[in-house]
C-alpha positions in Angstrom: -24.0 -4.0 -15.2 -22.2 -0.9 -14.4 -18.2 -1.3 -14.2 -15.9 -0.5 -11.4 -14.1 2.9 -11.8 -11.2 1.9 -9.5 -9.0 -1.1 -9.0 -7.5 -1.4 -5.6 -4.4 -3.2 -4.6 -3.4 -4.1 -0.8 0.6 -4.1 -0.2 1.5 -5.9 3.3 4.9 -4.9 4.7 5.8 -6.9 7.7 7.5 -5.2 10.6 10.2 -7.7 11.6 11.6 -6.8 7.7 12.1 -3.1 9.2 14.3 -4.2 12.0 16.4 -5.7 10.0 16.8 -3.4 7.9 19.7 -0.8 7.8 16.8 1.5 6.3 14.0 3.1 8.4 11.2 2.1 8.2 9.6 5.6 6.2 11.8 5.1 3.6 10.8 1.4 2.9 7.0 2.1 2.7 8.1 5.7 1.0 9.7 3.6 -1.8 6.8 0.8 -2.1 4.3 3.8 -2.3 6.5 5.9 -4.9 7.4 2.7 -7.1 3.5 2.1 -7.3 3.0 5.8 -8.3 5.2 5.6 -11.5 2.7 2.4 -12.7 -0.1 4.7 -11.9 -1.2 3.7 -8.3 -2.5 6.6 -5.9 -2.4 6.2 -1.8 -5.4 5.9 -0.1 -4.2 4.9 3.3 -1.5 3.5 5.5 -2.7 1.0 8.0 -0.6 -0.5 10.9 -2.7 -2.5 13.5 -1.6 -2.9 17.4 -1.3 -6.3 18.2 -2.6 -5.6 21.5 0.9 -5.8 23.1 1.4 -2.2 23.9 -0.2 -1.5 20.5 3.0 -2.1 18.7 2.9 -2.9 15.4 3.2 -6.3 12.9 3.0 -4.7 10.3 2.1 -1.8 7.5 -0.8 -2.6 5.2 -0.5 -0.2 2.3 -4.2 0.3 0.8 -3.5 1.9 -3.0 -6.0 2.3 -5.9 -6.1 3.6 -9.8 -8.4 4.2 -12.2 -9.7 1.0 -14.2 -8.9 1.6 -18.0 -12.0 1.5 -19.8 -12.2 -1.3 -22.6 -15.1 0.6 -24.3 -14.4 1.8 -28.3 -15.6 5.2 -29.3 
């Protein structure tokens, strides 16, 4: 059986959090995504679905992945 070469991990940040927020809304998902980076994570994508009530948005689904560290000895 062949191992996986990536590991993905799915951050949700919720929209309601933003308004509250003194912050904008950039710089929260800016900090999640660059936090992620320093434990080796890479961005793949930044989703935010419409909720179909003039497609604004819920919330920010943060889609990240890194390499899987192979357990194999030389």
């Amino acid at each position: 059986m062949e191992q996986q070469e990536f590991e993905y991990k799915f951050v949700r940040l919720d929209f309601s959090k933003f308004i509250k927020s003194s912050k904008p809304a950039e710089e929260e998902y800016q900090n999640v995504i660059q936090e992620h980076a320093k434990k080796g994570w890479r961005l793949v994508q930044i989703f935010a679905p419409g909720d179909g009530t003039y497609g604004s948005v819920r919330y920010y689904e943060i889609v990240l992945e890194r390499r899987v560290q192979s357990s194999k000895t030389p």
